[in-house]
VEXVOPA-248614 format. One record per residue (C-alpha): x, y, z; residue number from 1. Coordinates in Angstrom, 2 decimals, always signed. Layout:
REM residues N
        c1        c2        c3   num
         X         Y         Z   NUM
...
***
This chain:
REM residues 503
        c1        c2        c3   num
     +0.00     +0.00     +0.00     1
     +1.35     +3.31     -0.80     2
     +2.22     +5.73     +1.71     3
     -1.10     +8.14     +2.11     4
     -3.60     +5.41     +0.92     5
     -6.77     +5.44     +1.81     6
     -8.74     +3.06     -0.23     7
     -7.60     +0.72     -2.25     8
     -9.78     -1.60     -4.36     9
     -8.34     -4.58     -6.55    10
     -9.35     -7.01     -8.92    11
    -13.25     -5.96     -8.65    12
    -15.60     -8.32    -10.61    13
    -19.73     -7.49    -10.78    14
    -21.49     -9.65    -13.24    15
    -25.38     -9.06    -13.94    16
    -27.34    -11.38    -15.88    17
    -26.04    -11.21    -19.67    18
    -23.91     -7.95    -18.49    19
    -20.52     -8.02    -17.24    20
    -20.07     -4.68    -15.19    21
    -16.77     -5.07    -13.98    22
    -14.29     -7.26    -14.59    23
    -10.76     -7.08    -12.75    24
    -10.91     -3.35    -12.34    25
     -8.59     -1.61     -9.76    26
     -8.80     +1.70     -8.05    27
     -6.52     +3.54     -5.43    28
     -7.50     +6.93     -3.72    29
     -5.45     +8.64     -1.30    30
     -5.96    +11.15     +1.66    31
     -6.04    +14.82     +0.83    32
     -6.70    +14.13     -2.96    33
     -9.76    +14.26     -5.72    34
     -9.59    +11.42     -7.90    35
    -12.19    +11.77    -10.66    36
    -13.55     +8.45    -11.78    37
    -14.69     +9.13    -15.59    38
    -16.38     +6.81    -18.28    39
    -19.41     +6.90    -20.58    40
    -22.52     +5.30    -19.26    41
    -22.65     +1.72    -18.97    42
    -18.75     +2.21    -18.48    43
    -19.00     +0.61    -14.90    44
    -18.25     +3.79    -12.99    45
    -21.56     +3.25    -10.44    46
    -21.25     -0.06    -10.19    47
    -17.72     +0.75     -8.87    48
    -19.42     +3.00     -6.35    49
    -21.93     +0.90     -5.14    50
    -19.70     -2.02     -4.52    51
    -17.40     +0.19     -2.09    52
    -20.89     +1.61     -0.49    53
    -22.55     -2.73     -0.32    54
    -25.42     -1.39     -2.61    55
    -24.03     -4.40     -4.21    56
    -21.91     -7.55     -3.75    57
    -19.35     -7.93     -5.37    58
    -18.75    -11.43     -7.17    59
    -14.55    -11.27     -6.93    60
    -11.74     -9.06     -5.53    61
    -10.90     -7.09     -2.66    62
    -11.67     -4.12     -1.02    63
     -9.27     -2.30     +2.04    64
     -9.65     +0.91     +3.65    65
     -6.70     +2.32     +5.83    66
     -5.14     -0.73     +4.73    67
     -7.44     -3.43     +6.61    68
     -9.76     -5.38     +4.60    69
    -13.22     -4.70     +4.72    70
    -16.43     -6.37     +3.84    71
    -19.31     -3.96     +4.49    72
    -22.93     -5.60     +4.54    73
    -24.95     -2.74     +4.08    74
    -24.79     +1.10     +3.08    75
    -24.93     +1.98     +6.67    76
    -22.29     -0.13     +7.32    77
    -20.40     +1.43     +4.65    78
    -21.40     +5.06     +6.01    79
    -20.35     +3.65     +9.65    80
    -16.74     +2.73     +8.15    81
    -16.07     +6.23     +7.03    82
    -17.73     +6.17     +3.45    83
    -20.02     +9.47     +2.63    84
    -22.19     +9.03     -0.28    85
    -24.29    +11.69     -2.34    86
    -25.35    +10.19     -5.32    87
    -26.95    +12.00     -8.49    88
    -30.69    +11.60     -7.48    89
    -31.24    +13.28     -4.17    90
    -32.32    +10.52     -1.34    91
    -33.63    +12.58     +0.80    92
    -36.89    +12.53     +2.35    93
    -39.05    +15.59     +0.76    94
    -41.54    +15.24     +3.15    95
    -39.76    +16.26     +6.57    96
    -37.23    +19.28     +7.39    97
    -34.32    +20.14     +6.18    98
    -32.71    +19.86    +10.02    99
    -34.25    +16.11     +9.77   100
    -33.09    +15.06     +6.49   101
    -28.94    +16.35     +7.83   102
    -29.81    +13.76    +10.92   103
    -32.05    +11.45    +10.53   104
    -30.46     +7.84    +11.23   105
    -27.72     +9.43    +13.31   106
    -29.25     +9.27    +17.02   107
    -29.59     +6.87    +19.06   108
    -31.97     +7.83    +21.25   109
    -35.64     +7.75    +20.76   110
    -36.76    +11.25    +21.95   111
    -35.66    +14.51    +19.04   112
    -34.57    +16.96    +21.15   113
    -35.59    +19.54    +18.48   114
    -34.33    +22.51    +19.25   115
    -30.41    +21.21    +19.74   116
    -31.19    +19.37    +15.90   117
    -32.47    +23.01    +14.77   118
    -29.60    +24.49    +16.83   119
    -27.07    +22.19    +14.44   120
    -28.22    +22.07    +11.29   121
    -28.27    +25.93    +11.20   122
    -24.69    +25.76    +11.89   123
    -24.22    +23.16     +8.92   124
    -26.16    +25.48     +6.77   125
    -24.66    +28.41     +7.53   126
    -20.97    +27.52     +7.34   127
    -21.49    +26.01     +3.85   128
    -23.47    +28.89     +2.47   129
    -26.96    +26.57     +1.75   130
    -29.65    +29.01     +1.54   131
    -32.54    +27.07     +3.47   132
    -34.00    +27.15     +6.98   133
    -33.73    +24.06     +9.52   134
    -37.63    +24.16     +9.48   135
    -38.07    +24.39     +6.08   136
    -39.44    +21.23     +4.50   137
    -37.32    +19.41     +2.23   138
    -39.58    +19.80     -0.58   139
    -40.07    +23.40     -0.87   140
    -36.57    +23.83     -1.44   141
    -34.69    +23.65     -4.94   142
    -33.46    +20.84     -6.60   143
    -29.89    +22.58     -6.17   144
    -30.29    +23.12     -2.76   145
    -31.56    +19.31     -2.08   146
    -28.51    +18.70     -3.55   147
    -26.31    +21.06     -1.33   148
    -28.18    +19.34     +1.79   149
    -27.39    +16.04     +0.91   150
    -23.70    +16.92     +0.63   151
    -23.38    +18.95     +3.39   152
    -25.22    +15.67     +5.13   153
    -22.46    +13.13     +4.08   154
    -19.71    +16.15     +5.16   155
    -20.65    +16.24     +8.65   156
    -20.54    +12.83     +9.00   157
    -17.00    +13.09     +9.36   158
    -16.19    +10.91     +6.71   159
    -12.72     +9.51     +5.37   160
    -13.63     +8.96     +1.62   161
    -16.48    +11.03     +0.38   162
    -18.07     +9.65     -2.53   163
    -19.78    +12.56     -5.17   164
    -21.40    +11.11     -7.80   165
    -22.31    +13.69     -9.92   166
    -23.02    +16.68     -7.58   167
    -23.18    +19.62     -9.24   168
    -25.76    +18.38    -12.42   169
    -27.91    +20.82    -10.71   170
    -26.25    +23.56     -9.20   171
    -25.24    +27.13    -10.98   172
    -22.26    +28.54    -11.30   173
    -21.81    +30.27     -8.02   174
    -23.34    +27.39     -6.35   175
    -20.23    +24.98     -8.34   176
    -17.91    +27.12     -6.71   177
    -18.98    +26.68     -3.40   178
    -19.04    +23.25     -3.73   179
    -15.25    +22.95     -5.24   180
    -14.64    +25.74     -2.27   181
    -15.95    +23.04     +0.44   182
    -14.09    +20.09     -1.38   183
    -10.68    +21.85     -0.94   184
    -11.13    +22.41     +2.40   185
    -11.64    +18.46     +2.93   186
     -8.72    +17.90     +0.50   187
     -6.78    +20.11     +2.59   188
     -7.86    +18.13     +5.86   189
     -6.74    +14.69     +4.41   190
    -10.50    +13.67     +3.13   191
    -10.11    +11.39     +0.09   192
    -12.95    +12.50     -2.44   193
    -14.08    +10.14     -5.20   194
    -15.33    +12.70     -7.93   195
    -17.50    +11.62    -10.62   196
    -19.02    +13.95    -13.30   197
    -19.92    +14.43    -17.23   198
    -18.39    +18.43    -16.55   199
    -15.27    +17.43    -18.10   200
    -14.14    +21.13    -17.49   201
    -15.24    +21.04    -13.76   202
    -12.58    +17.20    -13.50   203
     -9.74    +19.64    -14.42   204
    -10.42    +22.48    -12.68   205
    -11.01    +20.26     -9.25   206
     -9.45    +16.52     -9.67   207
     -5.57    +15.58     -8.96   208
     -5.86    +12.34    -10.65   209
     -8.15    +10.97    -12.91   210
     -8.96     +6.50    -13.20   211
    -11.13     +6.09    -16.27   212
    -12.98     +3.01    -17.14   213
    -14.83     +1.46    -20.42   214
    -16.76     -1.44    -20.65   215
    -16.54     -2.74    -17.51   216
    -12.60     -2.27    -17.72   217
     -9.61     -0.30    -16.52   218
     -8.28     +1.74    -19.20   219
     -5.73     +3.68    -16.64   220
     -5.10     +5.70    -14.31   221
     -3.61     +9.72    -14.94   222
     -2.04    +12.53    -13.19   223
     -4.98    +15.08    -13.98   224
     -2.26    +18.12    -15.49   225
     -0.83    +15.88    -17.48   226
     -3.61    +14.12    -19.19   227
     -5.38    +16.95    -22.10   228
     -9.04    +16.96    -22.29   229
     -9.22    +15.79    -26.30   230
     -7.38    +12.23    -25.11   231
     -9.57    +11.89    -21.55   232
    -12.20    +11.84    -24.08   233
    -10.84     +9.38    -26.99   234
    -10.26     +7.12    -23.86   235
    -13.71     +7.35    -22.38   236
    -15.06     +7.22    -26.22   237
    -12.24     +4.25    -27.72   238
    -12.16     +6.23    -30.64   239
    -10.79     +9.73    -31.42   240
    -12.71    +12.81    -31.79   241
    -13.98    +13.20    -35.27   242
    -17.64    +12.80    -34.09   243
    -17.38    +16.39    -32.31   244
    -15.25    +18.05    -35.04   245
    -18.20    +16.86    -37.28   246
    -20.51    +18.37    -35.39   247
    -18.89    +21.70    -35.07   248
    -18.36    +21.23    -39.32   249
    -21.84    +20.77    -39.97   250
    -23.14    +23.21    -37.84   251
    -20.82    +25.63    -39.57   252
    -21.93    +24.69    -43.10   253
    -25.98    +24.79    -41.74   254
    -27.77    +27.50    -42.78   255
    -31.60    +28.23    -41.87   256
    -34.72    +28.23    -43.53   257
    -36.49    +31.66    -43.98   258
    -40.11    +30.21    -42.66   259
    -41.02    +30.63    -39.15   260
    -42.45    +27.93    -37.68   261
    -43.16    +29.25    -34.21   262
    -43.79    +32.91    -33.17   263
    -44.86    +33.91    -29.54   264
    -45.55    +37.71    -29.05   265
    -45.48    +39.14    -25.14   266
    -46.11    +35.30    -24.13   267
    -46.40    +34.60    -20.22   268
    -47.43    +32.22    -17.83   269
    -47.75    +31.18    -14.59   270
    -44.17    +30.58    -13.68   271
    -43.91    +34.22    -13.61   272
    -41.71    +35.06    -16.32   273
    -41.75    +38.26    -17.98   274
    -43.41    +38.39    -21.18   275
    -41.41    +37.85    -23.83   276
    -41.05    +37.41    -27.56   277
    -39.50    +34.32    -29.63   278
    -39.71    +33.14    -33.21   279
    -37.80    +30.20    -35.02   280
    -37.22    +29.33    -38.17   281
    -37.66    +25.88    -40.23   282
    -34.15    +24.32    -39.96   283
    -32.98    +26.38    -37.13   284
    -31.26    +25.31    -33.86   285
    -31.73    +28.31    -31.47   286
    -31.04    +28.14    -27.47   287
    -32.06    +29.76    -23.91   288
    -29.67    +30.18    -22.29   289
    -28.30    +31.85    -18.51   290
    -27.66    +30.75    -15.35   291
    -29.70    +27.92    -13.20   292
    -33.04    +29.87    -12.47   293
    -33.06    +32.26    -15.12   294
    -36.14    +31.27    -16.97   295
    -35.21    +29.73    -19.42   296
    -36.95    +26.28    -18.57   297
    -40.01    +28.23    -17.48   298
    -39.90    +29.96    -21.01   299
    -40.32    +26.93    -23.04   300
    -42.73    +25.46    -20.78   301
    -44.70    +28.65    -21.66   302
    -44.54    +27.66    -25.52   303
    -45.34    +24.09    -24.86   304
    -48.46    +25.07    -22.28   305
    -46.82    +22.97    -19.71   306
    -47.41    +25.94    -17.47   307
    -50.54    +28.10    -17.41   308
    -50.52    +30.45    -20.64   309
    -51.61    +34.27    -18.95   310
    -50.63    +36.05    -22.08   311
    -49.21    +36.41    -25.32   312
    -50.13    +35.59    -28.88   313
    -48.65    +32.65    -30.87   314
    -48.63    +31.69    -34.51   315
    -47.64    +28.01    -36.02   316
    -46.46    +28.69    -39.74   317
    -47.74    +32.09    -40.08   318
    -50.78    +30.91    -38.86   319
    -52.61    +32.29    -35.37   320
    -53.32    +29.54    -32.88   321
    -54.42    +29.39    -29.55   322
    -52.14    +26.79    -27.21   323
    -53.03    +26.97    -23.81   324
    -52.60    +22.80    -23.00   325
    -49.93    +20.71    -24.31   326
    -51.85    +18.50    -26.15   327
    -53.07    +21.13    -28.26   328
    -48.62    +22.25    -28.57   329
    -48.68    +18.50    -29.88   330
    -51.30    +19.00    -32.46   331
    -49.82    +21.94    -33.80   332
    -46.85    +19.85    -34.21   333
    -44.36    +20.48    -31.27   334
    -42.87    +17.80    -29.12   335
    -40.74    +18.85    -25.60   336
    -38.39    +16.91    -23.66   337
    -38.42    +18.44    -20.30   338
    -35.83    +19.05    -17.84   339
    -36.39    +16.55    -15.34   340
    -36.46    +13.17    -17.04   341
    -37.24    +11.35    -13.61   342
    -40.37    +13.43    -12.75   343
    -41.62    +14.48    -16.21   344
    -40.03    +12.61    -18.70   345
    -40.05     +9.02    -18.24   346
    -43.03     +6.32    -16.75   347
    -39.82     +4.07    -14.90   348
    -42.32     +0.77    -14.51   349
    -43.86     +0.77    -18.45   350
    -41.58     -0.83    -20.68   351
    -39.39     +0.88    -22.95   352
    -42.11     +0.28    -25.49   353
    -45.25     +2.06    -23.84   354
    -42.62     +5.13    -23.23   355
    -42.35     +5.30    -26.59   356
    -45.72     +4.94    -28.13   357
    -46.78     +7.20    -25.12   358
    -47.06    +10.89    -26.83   359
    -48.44     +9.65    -30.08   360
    -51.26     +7.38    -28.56   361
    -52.14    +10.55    -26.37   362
    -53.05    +12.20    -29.84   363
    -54.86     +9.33    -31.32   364
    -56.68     +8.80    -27.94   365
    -56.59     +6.39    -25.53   366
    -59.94     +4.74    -26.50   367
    -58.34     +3.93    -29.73   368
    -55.18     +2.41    -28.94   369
    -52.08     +0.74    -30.94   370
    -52.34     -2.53    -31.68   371
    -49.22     -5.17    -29.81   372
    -47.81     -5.49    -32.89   373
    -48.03     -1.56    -34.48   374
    -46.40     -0.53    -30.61   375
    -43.64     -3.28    -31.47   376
    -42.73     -1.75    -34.54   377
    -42.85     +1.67    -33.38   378
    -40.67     +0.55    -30.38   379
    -38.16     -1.53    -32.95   380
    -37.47     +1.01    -35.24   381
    -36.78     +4.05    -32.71   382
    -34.52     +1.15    -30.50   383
    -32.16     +0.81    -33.89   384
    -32.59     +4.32    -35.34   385
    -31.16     +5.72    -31.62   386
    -28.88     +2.79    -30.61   387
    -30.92     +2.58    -27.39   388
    -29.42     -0.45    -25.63   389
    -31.94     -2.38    -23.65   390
    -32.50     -5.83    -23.54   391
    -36.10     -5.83    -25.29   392
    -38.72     -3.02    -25.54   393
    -40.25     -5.14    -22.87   394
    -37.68     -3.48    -20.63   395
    -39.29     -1.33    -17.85   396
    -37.08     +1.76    -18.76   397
    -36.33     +2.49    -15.09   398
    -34.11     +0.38    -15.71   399
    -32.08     +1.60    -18.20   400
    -29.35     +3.69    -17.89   401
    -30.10     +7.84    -18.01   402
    -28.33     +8.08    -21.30   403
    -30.71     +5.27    -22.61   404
    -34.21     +6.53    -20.70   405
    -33.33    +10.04    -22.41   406
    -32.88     +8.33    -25.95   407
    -36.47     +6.56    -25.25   408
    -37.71    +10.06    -24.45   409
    -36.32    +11.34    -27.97   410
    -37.94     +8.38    -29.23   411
    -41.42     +9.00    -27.98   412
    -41.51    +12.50    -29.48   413
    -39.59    +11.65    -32.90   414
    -42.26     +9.25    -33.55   415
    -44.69    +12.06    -33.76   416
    -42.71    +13.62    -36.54   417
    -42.46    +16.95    -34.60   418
    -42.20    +20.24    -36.41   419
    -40.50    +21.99    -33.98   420
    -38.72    +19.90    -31.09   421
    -37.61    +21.59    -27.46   422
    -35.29    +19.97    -25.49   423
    -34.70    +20.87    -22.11   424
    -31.21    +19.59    -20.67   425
    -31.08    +16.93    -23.19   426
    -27.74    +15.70    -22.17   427
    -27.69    +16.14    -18.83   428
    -25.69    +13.67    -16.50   429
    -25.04    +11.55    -19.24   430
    -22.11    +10.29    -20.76   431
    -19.85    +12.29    -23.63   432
    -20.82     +9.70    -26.25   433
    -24.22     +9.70    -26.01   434
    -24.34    +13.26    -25.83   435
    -22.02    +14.04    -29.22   436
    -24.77    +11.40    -30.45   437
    -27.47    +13.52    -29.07   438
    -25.71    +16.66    -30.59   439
    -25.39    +14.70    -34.21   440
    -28.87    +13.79    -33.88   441
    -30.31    +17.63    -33.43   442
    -27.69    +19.03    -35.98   443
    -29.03    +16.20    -39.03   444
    -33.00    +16.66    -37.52   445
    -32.37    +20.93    -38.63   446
    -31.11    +19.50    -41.91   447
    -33.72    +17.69    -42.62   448
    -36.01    +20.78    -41.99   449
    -37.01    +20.71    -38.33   450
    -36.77    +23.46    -35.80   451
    -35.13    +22.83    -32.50   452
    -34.90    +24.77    -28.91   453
    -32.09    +23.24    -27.16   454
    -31.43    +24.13    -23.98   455
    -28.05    +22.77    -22.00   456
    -26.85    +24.47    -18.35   457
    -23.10    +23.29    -20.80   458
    -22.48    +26.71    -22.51   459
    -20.15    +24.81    -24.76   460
    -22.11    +22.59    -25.46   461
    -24.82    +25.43    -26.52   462
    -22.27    +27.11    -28.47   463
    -21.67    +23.48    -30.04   464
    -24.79    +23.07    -31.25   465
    -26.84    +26.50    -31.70   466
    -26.91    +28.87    -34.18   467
    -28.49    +31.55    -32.08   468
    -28.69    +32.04    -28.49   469
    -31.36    +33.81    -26.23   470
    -29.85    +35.08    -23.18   471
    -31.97    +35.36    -20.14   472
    -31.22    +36.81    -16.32   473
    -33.52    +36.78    -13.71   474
    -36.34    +35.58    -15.93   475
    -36.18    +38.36    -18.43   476
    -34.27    +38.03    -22.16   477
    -31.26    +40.35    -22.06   478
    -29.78    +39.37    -25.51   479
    -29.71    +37.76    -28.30   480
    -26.42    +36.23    -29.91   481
    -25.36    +34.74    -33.62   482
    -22.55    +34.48    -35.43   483
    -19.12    +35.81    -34.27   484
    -20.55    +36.61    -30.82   485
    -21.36    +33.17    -29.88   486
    -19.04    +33.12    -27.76   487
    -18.48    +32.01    -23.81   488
    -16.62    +35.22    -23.23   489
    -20.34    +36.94    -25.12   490
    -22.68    +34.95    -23.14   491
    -21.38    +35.50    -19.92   492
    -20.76    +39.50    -20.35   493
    -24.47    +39.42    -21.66   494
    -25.39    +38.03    -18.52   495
    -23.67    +40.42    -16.62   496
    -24.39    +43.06    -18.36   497
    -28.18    +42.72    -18.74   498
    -28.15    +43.46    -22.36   499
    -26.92    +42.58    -25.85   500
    -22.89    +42.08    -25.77   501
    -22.53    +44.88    -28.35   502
    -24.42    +47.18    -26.48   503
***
């Protein structure tokens, strides 16, 4: 064992039936270090994590922390040996306080003496800069600051490795900083940190070394300075990076159609954004963009009628049309991929089949449904047209990984044969194949004539794959960019600003 080791992990084996997870993979992290673990989905990166943390058993190899072998039963147990965990869905309990959620589990005796619990978790909250009360019920809080709880939970724990998998897919800026503020102040107090996100930018800015896997398997292990982004990513991918320069080629060479298909004029709803105007064009790939809380979600839930419509005037093709429920947004030809996959997007029991017939039997009607063999060759066709890897369309798609239940998402409103498409976080916390495929798929959908909103909290990635960006602050548009000023450098002084970078 090396001098300053605090976990080591060797030989790790996890077999599922028909899918080999791991197979002989090897891991080391040390006190006072972040060691991003990185991979596509499907790589094997948290099946790796919830071997160490007894979510699962593993089927070979060995596991020692400080040196001493361990064999943890359970996730407490795991928690109990020094192992913090925040994982990329929240786990906490909506329905009771904030100040219960940071420590429930963690007495022993049966009487709450409330106002010491209050007394502490104010002091948690208030030394990591989480904006919520110790009364405040878990639920009325952000999905952000959920996320800051449930850190700030496995931090006071006193753990020895702290496990973050994916913890900032949905914080802001300012709210990233914090976090990478708090994780080198455990660096700098020997806490090992297992770091595990799709930010590539946010591995180099935090990590010290960086293990990637790929199928199941080790590729290697890398001093973070010394490893360049473009070959992090040929390793997670196996292949170099054509696929992106493509993109950025093809987006260069696309140029869009002069019809509008969508116009909204002082459009507002109920999410309280200021009325606004918007337009896009046949062939076009346009953005929101700005910081978490913006409005840029709540704007495109205005043009989809997800939220109540209070205002505005929209046309479809030049035509005037009144949506004020999604269905009648699908009738006129518009399909929307929302932000939060879990709660919006995806039915987890139905099979990956009755996800994807899902939008289109809503317009046909439920009283006139698909026959077994029509859904099956809906389901077949979108499964090989988007690579979705599941073992049938019988498949409840909870089970699938995100990248996949997004692609069954795409699927469900591709087989409408949308006009216009929105997609809302498209590619979040998913892996950097699946996304440039993602990326590929909206660039060739605009050639072929459709209109696309994409919307990514990635500005690079926005920049990647738009050819004009709204830019909104505090729920109002400030500017509009194309051309030479989509740029990061534009998009953030717009933000700052409050108004159009040329201004």
């Amino acid at each position: 064992m090396q001098e300053g080791t605090v976990l080591e992990m060797r030989g790790i084996c996890k077999a599922f039936p028909g899918v080999r997870a791991l197979h002989n993979v090897d891991f080391t992290l040390r006190a006072g270090e972040v060691h991003a673990l990185m991979g596509e989905n499907g790589a094997g990166k948290s099946t790796l994590i919830k071997v160490l943390t007894a979510v699962y058993t593993k089927d070979a190899g060995e596991i020692r922390v400080a040196g001493a072998p361990v064999h943890f039963k359970s996730p407490q147990e795991a928690q109990d040996g020094g192992v913090g965990t925040v994982y990329q869905e929240v786990t906490l309990c909506p329905n009771i306080t904030v100040a219960e959620n940071l420590f429930i589990g963690r007495g022993k005796s049966p009487f709450i003496k409330w106002k010491g619990m209050n007394a502490g978790a104010k002091a948690i909250l208030d030394s990591l800069g989480i904006p919520a009360m110790p009364g405040q019920q878990l639920s009325s809080c952000s999905l952000a600051v959920q996320q800051m709880i449930a850190i700030a939970r496995a931090v006071d724990m006193d753990c020895k490795i702290l496990v973050l998998d994916e913890p900032t897919s949905s914080l802001d800026e300012d709210e990233v900083k914090k976090l990478f503020s708090l994780m080198r102040d455990l660096k700098a107090r020997g806490v090992a940190i297992l770091f595990v996100t799709h930010f590539l930018d946010q591995v180099y800015e935090v990590s010290d070394r960086i293990t990637v896997l790929r199928g199941g398997e080790l590729v290697g292990e890398y001093v973070a300075k010394d490893l360049p982004q473009y070959e992090l990513v040929s390793k997670m991918m196996g292949k170099a990076l054509e696929d992106i320069d493509e993109i950025k080629n093809t987006q260069a060479a696309m140029e869009s159609g002069e019809e509008y298909l969508f116009e909204a004029e002082g459009l507002a709803s109920s999410a309280g954004i200021s009325p606004f105007d918007f337009h896009i064009r046949k062939g076009e790939v346009n953005g929101f963009t700005g910081l978490l809380g913006s409005g840029r979600s709540e704007s495109v839930r205005a043009i989809f009628a997800a939220d109540k419509v209070t205002g505005g005037a929209v046309k479809v093709k030049g035509k005037r049309v009144k949506i004020d429920k999604p269905i009648k947004a699908m009738k006129q030809g518009i399909g929307y991929l929302p932000e939060d996959r879990k709660a919006d997007g995806i039915i987890a029991d139905l099979s990956v089949r009755d996800n994807i017939i899902l939008a289109l039997q809503v317009m046909k009607g439920f009283l006139r449904p698909f026959s077994k063999a029509e859904a099956q060759a809906f389901a077949d066709e979108y499964i090989a047209a988007l690579n979705i890897k599941t073992a049938s369309a019988d498949t409840p798609v909870g089970s699938l990984s995100g990248g996949n239940q997004q692609k069954v998402i795409l699927a469900r409103w591709l087989l409408t044969h949308p006009d216009y498409l929105i997609l809302d976080e498209p590619t979040r916390g998913i892996d950097i194949g699946t996304k440039v495929e993602i990326q590929k798929l909206v660039l060739r959908l605009a050639s072929e004539g459709m209109g696309v909103t994409f919307i990514s909290s990635e500005i690079e990635e926005m920049l990647r794959t738009c050819s004009r960006l709204i830019v909104m602050k505090d729920r109002h548009i400030v500017g509009e960019l194309a051309g030479e000023q989509l740029t990061q450098d534009d998009v953030m002084r717009t933000i700052a600003k409050g108004g159009r970078a040329d201004a």
